[in-house]
C-alpha positions as CSV (number, residue, x, y, z in Angstrom):
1,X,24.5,-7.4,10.2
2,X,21.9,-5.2,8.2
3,X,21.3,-3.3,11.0
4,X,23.9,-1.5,11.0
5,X,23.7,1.7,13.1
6,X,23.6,1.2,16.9
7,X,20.4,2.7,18.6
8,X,20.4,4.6,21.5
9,X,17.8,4.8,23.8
10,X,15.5,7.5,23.5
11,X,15.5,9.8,27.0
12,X,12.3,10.3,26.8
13,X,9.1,7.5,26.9
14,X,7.1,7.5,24.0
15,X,4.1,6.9,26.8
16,X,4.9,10.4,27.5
17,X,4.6,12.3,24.0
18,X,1.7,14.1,23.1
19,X,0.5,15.7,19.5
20,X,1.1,15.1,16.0
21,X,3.7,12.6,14.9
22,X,6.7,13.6,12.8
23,X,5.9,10.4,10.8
24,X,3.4,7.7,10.3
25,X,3.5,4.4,10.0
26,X,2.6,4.4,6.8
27,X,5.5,5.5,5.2
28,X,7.1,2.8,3.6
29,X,10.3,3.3,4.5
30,X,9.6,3.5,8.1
31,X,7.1,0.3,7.5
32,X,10.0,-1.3,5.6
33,X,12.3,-0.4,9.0
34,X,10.1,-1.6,11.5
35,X,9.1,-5.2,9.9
36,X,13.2,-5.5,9.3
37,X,14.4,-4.4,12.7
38,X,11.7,-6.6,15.3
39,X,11.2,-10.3,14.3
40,X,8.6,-10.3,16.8
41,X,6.1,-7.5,15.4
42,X,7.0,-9.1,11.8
43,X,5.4,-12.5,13.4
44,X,2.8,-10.8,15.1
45,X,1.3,-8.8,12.3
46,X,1.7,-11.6,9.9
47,X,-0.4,-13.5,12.5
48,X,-3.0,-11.3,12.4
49,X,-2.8,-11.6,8.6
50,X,-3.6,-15.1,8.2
51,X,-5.7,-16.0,10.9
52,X,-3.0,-17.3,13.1
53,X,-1.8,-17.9,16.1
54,X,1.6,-16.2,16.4
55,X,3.0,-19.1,18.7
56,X,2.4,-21.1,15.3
57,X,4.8,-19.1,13.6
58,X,8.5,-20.7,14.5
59,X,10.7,-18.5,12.0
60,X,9.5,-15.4,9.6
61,X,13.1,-14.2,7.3
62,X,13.1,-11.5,5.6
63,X,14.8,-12.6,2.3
64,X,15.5,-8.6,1.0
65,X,17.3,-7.2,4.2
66,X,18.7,-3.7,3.6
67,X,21.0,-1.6,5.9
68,X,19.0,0.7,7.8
69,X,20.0,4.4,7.6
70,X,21.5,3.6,4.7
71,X,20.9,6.3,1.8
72,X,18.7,5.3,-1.1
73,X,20.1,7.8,-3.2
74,X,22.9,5.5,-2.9
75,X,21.6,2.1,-3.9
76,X,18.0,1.5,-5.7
77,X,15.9,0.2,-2.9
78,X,12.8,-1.7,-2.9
79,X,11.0,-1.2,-0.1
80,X,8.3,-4.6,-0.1
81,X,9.5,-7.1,2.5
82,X,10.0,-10.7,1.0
83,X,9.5,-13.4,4.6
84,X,9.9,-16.5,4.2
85,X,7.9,-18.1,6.8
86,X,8.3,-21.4,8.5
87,X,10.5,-22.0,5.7
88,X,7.1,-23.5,3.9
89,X,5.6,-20.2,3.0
90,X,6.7,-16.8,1.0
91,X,5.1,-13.5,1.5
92,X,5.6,-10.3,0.4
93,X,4.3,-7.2,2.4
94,X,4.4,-3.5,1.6
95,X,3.0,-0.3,2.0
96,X,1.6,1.8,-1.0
97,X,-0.2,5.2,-0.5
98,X,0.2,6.2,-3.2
99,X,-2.7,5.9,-5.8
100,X,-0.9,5.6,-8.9
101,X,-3.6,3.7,-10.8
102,X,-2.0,0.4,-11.7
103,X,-2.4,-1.9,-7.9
104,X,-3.8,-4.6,-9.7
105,X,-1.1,-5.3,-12.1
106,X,1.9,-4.1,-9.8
107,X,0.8,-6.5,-7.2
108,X,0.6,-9.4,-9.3
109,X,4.0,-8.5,-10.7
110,X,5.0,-9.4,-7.2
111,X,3.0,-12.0,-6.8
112,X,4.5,-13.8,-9.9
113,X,8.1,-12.9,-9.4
114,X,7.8,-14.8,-5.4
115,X,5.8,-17.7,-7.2
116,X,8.3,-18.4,-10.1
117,X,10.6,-19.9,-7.4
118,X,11.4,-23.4,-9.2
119,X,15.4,-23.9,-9.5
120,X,16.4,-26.0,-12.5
121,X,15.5,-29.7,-12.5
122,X,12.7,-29.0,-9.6
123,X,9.3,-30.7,-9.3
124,X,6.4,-28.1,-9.9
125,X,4.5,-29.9,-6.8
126,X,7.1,-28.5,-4.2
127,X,6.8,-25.2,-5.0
128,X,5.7,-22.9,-2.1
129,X,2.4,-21.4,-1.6
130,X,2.8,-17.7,-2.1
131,X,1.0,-14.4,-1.0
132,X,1.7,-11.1,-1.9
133,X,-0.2,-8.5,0.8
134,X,-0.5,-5.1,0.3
135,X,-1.6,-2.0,2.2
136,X,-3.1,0.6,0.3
137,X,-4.8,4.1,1.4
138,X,-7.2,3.6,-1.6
139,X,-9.6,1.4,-2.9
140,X,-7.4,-0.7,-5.0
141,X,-9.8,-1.4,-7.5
142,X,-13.8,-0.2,-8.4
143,X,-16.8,-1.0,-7.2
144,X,-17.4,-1.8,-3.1
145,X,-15.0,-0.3,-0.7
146,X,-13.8,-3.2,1.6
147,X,-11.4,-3.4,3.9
148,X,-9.3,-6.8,4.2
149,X,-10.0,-8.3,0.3
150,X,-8.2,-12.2,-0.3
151,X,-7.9,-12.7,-4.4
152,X,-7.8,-16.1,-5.8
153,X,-7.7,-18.0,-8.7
154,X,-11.0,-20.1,-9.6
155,X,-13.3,-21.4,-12.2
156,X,-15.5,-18.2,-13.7
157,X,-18.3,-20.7,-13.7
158,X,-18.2,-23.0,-10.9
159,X,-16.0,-21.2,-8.5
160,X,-14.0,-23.8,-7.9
161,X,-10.3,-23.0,-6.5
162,X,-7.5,-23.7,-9.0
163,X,-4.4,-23.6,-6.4
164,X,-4.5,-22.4,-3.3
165,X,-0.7,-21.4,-3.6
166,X,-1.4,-18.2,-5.1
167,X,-3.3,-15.8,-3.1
168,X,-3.1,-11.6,-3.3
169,X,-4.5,-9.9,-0.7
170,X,-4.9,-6.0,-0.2
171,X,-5.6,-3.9,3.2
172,X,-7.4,-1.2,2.5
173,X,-6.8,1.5,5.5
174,X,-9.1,3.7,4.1
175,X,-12.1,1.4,4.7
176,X,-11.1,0.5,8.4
177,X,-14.6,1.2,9.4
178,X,-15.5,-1.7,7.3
179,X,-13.8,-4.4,9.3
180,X,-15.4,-7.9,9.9
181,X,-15.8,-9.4,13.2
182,X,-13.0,-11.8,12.0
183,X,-11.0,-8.8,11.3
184,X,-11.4,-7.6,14.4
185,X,-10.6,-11.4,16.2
186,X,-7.2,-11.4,14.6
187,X,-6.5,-7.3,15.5
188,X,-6.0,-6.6,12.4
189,X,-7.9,-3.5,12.6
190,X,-6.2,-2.3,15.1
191,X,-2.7,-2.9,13.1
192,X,-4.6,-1.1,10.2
193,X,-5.3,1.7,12.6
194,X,-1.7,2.4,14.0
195,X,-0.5,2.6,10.9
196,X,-3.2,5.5,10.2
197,X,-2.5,7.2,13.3
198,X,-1.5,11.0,13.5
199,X,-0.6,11.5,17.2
200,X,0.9,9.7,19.9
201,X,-2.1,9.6,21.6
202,X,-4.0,7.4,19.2
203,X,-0.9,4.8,19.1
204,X,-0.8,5.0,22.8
205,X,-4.7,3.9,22.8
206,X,-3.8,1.1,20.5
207,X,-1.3,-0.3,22.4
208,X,-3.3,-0.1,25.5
209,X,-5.3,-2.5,23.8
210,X,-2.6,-4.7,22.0
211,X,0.9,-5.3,23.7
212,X,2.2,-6.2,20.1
213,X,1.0,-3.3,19.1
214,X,2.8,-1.0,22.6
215,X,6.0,-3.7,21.1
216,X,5.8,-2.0,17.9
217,X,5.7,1.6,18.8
218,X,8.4,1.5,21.4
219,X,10.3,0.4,18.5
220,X,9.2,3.1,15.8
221,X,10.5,5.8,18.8
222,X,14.0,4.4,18.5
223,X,13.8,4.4,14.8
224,X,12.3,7.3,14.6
225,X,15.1,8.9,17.1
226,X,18.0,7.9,14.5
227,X,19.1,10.9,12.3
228,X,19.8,8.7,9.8
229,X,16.5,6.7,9.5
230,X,14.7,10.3,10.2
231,X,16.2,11.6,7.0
232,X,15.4,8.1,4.9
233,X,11.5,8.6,6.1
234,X,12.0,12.8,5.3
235,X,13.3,11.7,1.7
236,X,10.1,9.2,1.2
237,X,7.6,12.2,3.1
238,X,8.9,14.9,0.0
239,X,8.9,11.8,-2.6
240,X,5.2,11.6,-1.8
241,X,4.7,15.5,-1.9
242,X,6.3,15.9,-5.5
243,X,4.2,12.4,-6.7
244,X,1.0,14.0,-5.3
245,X,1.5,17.4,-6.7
246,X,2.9,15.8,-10.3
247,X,-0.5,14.1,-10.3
248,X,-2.6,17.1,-8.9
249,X,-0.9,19.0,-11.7
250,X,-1.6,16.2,-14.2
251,X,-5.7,16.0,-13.0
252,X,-6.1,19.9,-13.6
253,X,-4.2,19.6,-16.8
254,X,-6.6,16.8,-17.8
255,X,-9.9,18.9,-16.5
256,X,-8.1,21.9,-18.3
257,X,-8.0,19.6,-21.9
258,X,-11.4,18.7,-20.9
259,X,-13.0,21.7,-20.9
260,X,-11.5,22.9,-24.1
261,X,-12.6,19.8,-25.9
262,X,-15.6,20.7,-24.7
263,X,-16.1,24.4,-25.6
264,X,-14.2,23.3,-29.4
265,X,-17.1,20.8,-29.7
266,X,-19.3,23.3,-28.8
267,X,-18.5,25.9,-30.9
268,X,-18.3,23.6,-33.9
269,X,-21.8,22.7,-33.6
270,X,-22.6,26.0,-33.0
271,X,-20.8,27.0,-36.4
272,X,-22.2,24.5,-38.3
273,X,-25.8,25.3,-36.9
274,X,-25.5,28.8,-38.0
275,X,-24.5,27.6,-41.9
276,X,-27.6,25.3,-41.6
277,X,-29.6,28.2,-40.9
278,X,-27.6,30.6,-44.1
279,X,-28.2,27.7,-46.1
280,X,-32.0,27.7,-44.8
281,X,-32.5,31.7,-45.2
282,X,-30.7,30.9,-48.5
283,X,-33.2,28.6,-49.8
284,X,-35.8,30.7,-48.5
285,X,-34.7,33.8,-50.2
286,X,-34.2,31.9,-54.1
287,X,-37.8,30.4,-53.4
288,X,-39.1,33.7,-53.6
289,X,-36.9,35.8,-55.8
């Protein structure tokens, strides 16, 4: 129903490519795609996630379905992917490279909007535990990188867990090296990894490894074959170039500001040292006269 182009199969095996890939997997839109057009891959890397075993995972629905190929200049899109997983839990995924300085209160936005789920009349006690997980290319917030971080509410003094319905979570993909041995148990690493990958060779590494993983590329080649899918992922690609230059533009500007703050403030107290020493010479000068 949502997928609503018909994909044909690539003639040539992705096994067989070689070199730098058109597009990687973290671009949101083709993230967004890929989650959206194999249940299975959605399971499996929300399995490695939580700490599960995928087999434990009986239904993962994606509650924000859009049409594939479909143009977002056309309709506003929001790429994050809402599941609704064994009908007991709600997560929201998505992919943000883009550094623009505000992770903690975005994700939290998301966080909230998935846990305010109460119809009228409900009881409080059935609503459903909640996670938004994100996957950022930077460290989402200061102080020590870390790779796979799990935020919760608790006591500032004792520690102690207010709810464990509430949880926001953050994948750091430019701190894979820093994965923990449980990181590494569930694959999640390795998930973190093919989406960092920049050639066909690296993915084809991964998947040698992971067959979830082999699952998931075979299905990026066919989206990534679709003209209309490609040119979705080329209109994210130049979305990225123009944020990344805006703030390039906006740092130097800043630095620019900077530095003539700087020289103003220096030449003020350079100004008003030389009237202190006028006013000194001038002192001197009526002392003797």
């Amino acid at each position: 129903m949502f997928n609503a182009i018909v994909f044909k199969e690539p003639q040539t095996n992705w096994h067989m490519l070689s070199g730098k890939l058109a597009f990687r997997v973290n671009n949101d839109y083709l993230f967004r795609a890929l989650l959206q057009f194999d249940n299975m891959v959605l399971k499996e890397l929300i399995a490695s996630l939580l700490r599960w075993n995928v087999k434990d995972i009986t239904s993962a629905e994606i509650q924000n379905p859009i049409v594939l190929g479909e143009s977002m200049a056309d309709k506003y899109y929001v790429l994050d992917v809402k599941v609704m997983l064994n009908n007991s839990i709600i997560l929201n995924l998505e992919m943000q490279i883009l550094d623009e300085n505000n992770w903690p209160e975005r994700s939290l936005c998301y966080l909230c909007r998935i846990f305010d789920q109460l119809n009228r009349g409900g009881n409080y006690i059935n609503i459903k535990p909640t996670y938004q997980i994100g996957f950022t290319d930077f460290a989402p917030v200061s102080g020590k990188g870390e790779f796979y971080a799990i935020y919760r509410m608790q006591n500032v003094k004792n520690h102690e867990e207010y709810t464990d319905k509430f949880t926001l979570s953050v994948v750091d993909l430019s701190y894979i090296e820093l994965a923990t041995e449980e990181d590494k148990a569930s694959k999640l690493d390795q998930w973190a990894k093919m989406f960092k990958a920049q050639t066909w060779e690296e993915l084809r590494m991964l998947a040698e490894a992971n067959p979830a993983i082999d699952q998931a590329v075979t299905k990026i080649h066919f989206l990534t074959e679709e003209d209309r899918i490609r040119e979705q992922m080329e209109a994210r690609e130049e979305y990225y170039k123009i944020e990344r230059t805006q703030k390039e533009l906006m740092r130097r500007e800043k630095e620019k500001n900077s530095r003539l703050e700087k020289e103003l403030a220096d030449q003020k107290k350079e100004n008003a040292d030389q009237k202190k020493r006028i006013a000194e010479l001038e002192a001197l000068l009526e002392a003797k006269s």
